[in-house]
PyMOL CGO cylinders between C-alpha atoms (Angstrom):
from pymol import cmd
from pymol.cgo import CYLINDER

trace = [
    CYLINDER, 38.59, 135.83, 23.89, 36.08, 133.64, 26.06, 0.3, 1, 1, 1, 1, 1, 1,
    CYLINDER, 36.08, 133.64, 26.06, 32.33, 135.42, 26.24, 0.3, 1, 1, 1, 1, 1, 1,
    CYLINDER, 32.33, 135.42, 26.24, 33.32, 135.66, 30.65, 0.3, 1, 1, 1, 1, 1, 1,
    CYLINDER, 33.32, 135.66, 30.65, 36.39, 137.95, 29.69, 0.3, 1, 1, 1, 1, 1, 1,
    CYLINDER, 36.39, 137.95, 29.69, 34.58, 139.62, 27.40, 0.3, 1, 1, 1, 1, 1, 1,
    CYLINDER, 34.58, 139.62, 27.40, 31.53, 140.19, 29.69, 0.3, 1, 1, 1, 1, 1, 1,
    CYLINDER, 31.53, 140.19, 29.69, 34.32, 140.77, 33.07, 0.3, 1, 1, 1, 1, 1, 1,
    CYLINDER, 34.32, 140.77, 33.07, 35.66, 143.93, 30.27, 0.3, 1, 1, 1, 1, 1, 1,
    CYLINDER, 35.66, 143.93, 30.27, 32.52, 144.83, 29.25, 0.3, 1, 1, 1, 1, 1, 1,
    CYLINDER, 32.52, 144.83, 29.25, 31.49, 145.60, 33.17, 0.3, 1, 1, 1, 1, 1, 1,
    CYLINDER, 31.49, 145.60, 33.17, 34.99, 147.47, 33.73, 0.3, 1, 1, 1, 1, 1, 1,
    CYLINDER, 34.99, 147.47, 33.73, 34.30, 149.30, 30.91, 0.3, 1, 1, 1, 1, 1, 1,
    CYLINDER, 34.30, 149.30, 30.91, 30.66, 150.20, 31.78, 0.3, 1, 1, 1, 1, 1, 1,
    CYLINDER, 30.66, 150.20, 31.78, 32.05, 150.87, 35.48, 0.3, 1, 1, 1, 1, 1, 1,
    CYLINDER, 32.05, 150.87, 35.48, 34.69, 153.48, 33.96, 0.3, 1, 1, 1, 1, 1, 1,
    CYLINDER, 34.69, 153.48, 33.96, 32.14, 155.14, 31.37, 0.3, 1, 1, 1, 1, 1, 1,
    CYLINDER, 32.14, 155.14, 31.37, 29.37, 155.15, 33.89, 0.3, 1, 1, 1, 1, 1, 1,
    CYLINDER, 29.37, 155.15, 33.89, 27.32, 152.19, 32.30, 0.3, 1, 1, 1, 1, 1, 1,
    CYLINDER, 27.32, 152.19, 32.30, 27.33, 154.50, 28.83, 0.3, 1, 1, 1, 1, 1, 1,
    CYLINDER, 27.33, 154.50, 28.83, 26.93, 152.51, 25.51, 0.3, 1, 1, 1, 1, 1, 1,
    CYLINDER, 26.93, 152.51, 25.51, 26.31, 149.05, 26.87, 0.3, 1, 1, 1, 1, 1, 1,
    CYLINDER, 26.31, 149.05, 26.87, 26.75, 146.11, 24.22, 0.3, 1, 1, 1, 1, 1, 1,
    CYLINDER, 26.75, 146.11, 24.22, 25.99, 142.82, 23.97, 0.3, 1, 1, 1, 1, 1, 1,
    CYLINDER, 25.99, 142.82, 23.97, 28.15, 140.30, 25.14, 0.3, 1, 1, 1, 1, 1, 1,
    CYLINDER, 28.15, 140.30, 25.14, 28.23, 137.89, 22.44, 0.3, 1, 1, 1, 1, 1, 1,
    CYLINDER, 28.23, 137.89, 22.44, 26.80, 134.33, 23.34, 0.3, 1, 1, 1, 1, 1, 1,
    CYLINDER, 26.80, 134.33, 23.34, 23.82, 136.32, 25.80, 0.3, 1, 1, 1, 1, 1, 1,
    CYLINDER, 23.82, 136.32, 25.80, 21.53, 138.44, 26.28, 0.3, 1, 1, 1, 1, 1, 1,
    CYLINDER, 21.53, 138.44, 26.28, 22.18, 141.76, 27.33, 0.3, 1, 1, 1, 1, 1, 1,
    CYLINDER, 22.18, 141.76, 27.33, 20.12, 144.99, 27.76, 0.3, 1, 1, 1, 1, 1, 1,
    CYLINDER, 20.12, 144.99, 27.76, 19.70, 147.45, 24.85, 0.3, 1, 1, 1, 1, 1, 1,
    CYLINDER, 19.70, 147.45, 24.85, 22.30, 150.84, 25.33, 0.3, 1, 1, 1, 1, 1, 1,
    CYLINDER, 22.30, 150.84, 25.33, 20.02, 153.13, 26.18, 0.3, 1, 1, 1, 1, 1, 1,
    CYLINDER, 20.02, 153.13, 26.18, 17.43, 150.93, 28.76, 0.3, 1, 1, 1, 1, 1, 1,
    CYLINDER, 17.43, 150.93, 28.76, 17.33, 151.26, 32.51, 0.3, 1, 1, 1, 1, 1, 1,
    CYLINDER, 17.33, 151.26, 32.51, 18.51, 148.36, 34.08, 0.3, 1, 1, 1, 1, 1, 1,
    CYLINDER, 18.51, 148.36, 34.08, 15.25, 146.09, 35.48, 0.3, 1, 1, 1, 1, 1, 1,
    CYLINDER, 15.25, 146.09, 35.48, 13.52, 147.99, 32.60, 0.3, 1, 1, 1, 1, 1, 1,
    CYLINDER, 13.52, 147.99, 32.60, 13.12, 148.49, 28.80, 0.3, 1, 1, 1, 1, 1, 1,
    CYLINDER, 13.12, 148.49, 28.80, 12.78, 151.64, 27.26, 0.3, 1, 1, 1, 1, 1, 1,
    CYLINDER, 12.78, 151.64, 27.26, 11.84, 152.05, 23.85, 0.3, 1, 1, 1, 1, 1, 1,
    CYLINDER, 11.84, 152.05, 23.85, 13.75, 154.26, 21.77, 0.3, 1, 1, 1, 1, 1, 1,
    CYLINDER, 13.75, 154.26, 21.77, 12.91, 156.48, 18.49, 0.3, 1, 1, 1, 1, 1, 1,
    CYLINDER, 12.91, 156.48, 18.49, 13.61, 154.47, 15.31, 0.3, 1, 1, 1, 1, 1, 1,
    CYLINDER, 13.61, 154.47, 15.31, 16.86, 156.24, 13.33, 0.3, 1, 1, 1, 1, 1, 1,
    CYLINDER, 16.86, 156.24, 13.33, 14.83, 157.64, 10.34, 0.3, 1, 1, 1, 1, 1, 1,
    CYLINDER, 14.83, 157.64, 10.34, 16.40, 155.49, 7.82, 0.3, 1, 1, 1, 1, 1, 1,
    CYLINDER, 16.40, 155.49, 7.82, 15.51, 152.37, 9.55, 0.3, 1, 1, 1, 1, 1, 1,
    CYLINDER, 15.51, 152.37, 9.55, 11.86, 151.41, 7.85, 0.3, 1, 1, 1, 1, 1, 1,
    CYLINDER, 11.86, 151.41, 7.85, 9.55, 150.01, 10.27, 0.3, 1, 1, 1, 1, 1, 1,
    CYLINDER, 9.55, 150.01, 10.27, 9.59, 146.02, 10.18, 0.3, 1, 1, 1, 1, 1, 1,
    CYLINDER, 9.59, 146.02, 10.18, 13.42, 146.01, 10.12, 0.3, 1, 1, 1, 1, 1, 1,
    CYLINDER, 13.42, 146.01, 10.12, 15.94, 145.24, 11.82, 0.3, 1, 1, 1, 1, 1, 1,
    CYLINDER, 15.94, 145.24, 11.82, 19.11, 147.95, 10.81, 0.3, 1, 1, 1, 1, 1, 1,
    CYLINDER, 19.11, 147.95, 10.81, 22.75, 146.85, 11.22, 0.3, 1, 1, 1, 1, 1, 1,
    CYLINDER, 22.75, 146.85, 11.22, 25.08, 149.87, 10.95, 0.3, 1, 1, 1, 1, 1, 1,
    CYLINDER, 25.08, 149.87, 10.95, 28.73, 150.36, 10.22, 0.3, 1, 1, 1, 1, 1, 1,
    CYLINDER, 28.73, 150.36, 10.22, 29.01, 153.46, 12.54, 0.3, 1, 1, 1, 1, 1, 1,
    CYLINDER, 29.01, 153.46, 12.54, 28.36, 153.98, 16.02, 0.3, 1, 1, 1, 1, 1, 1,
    CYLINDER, 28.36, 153.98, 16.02, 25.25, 155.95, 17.12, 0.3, 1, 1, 1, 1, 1, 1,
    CYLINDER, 25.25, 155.95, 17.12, 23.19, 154.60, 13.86, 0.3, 1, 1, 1, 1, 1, 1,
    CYLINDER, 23.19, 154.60, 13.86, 25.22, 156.44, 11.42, 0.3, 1, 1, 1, 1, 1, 1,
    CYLINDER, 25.22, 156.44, 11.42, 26.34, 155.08, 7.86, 0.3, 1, 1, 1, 1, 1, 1,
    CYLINDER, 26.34, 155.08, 7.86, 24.29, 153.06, 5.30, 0.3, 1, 1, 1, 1, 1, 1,
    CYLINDER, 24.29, 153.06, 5.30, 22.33, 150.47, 7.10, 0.3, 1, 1, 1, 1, 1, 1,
    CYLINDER, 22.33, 150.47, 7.10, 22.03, 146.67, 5.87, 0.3, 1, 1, 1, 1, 1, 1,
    CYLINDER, 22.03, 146.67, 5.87, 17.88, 145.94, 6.40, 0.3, 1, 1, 1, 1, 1, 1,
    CYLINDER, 17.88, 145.94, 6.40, 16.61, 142.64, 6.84, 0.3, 1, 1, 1, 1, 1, 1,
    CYLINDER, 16.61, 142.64, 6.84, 12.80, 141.68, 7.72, 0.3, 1, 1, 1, 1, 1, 1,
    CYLINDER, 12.80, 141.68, 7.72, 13.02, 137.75, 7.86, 0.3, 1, 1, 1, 1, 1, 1,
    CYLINDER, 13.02, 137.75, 7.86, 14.47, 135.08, 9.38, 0.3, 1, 1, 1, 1, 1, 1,
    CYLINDER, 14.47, 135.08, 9.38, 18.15, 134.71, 7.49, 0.3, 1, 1, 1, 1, 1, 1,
    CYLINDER, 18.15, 134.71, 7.49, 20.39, 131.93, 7.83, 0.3, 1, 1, 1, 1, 1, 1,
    CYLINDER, 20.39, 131.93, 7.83, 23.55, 133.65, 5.86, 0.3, 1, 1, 1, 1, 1, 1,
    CYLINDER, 23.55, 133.65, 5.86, 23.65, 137.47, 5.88, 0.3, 1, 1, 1, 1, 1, 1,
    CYLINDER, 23.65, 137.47, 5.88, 27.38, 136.90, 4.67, 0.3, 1, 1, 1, 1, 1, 1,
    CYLINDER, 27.38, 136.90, 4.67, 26.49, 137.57, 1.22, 0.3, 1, 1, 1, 1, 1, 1,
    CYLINDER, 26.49, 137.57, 1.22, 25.26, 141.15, 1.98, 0.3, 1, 1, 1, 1, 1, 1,
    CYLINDER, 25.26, 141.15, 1.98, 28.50, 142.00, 3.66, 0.3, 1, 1, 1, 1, 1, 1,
    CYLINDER, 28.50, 142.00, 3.66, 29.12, 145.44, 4.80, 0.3, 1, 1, 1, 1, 1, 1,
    CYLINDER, 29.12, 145.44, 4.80, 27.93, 145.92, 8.21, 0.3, 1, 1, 1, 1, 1, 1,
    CYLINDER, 27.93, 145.92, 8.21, 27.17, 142.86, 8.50, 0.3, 1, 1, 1, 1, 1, 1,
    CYLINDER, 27.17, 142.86, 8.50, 30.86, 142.05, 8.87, 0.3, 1, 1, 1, 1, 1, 1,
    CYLINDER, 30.86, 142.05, 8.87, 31.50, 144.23, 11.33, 0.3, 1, 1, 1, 1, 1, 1,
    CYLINDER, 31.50, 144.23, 11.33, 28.48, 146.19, 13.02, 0.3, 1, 1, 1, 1, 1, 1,
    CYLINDER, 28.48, 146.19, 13.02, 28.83, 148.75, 15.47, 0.3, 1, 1, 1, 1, 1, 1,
    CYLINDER, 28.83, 148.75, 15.47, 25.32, 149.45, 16.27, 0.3, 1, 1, 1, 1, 1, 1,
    CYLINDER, 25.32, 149.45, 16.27, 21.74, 147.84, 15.69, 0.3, 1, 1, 1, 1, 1, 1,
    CYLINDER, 21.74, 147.84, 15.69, 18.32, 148.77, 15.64, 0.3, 1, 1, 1, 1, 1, 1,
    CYLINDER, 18.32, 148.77, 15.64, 15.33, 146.69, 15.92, 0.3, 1, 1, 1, 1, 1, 1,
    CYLINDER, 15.33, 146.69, 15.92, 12.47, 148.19, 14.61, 0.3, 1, 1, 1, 1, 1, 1,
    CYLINDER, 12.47, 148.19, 14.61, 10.44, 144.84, 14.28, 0.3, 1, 1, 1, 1, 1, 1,
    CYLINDER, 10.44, 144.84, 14.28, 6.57, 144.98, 13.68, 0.3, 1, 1, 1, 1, 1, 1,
    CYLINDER, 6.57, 144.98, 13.68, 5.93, 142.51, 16.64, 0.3, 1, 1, 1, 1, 1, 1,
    CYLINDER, 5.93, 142.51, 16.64, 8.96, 141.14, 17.69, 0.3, 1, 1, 1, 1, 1, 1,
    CYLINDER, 8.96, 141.14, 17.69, 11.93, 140.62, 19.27, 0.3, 1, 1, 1, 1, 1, 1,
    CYLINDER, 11.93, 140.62, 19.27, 15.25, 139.61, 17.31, 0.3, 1, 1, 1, 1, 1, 1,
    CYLINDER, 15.25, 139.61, 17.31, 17.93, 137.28, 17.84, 0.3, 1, 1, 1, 1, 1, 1,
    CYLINDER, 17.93, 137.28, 17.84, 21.60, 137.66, 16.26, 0.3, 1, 1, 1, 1, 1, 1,
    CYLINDER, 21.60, 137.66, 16.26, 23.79, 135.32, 15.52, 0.3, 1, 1, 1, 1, 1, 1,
    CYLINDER, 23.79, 135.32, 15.52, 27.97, 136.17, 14.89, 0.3, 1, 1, 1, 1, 1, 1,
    CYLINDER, 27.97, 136.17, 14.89, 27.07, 132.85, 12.57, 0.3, 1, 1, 1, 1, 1, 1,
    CYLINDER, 27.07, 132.85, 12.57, 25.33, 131.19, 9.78, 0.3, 1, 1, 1, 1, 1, 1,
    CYLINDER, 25.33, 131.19, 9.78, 22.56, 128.99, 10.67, 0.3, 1, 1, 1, 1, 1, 1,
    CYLINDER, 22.56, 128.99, 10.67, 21.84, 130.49, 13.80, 0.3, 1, 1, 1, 1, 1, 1,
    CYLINDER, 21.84, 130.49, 13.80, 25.05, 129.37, 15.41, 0.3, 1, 1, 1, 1, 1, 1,
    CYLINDER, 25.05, 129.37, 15.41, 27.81, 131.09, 17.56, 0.3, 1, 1, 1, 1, 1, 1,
    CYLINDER, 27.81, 131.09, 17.56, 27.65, 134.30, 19.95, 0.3, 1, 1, 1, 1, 1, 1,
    CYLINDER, 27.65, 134.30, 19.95, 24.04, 135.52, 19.61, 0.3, 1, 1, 1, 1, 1, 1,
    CYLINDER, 24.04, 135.52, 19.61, 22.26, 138.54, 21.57, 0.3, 1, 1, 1, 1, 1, 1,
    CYLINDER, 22.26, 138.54, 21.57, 18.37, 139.18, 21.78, 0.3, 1, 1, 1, 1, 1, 1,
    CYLINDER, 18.37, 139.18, 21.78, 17.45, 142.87, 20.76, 0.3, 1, 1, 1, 1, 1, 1,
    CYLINDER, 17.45, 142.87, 20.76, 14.02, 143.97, 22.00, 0.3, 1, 1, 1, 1, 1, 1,
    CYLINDER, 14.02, 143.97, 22.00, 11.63, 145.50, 19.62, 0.3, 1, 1, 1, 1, 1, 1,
    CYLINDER, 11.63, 145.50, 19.62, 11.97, 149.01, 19.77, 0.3, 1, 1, 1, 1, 1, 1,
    CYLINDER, 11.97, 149.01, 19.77, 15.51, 148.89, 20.78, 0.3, 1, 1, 1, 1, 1, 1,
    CYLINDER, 15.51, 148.89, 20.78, 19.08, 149.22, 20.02, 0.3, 1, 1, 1, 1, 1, 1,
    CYLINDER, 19.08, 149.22, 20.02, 22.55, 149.16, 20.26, 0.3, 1, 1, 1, 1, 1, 1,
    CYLINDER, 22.55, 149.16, 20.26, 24.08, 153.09, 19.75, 0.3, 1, 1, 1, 1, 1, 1,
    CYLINDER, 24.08, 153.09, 19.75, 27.53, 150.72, 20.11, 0.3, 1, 1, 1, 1, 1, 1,
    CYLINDER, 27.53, 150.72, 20.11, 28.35, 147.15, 20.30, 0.3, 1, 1, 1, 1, 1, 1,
    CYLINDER, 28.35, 147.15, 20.30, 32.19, 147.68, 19.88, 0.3, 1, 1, 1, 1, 1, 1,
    CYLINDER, 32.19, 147.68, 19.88, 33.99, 144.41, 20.42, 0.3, 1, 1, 1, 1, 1, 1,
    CYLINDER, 33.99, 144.41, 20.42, 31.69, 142.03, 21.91, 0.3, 1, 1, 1, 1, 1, 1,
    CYLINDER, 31.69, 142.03, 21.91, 29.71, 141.10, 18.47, 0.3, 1, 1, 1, 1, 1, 1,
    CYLINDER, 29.71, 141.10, 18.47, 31.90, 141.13, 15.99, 0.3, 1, 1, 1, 1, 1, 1,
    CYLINDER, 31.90, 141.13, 15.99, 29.84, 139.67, 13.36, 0.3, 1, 1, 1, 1, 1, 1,
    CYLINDER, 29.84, 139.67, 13.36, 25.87, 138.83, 12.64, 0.3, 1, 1, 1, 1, 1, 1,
    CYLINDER, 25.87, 138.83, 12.64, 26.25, 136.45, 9.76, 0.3, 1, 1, 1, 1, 1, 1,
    CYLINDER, 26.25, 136.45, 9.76, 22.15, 135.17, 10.66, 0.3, 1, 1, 1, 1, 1, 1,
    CYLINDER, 22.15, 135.17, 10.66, 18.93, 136.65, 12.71, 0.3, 1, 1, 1, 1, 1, 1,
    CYLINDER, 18.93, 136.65, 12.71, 15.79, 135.07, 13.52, 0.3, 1, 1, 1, 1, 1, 1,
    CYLINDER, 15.79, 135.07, 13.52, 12.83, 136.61, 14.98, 0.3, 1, 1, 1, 1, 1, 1,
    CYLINDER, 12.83, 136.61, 14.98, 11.08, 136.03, 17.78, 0.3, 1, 1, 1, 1, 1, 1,
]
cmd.load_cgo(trace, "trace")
């Protein structure tokens, strides 16, 4: 599916939901789940995501054993698990903000998470983040 009909489904599905549990549309930016549009809000970490890190779950809501990473990574394939199919994201970076990739070598769909930030559900629209770079 082509990033507009994924971001045309993404809006009907924030229009029927109310604008709940927004996610990225893979290949841009979009704002975090739980921000006011025109604003960002920053969110309390989930308590097993150590500051510095950013946390890729395999649950919605930041449940289930995160994968951590604190540098720039290429190929996150080898860690697998959530990895290969996240469903939410937090970014609990020191100083900044964090790009995702669905690609190695930062290639492919990517979405900017803000530090301090996440995604309680990215469903669909990000189906992998195989690299990350910060800042």
């Amino acid at each position: 599916m082509n990033a507009r009909k994924r971001l045309a489904l993404t809006a009907a599905a924030a229009a029927v939901t109310g604008g709940l549990a927004l996610a990225p549309a893979a290949g841009a930016a979009a704002a975090p789940a739980q921000a006011k549009q025109g604003s960002v809000t920053a969110q309390r970490a989930p308590s097993n995501c150590p500051r510095g890190y950013l946390c890729v779950y395999p649950k919605a809501n930041y449940k289930g054993t995160p994968k951590k990473v604190a540098q720039n990574n290429r190929d996150l394939r080898r860690y697998g698990g959530a990895f290969n199919y996240p469903l939410s994201a937090f970014n609990n970076g020191a100083q900044c903000n964090v790009t995702v990739y669905e690609k190695p070598n930062y290639r492919g769909g990517h979405a900017k998470l803000n530090r301090g930030t996440g995604w309680a559900y990215i469903g669909s629209n990000l189906m992998t983040i195989y690299s990350n770079k910060w800042c």
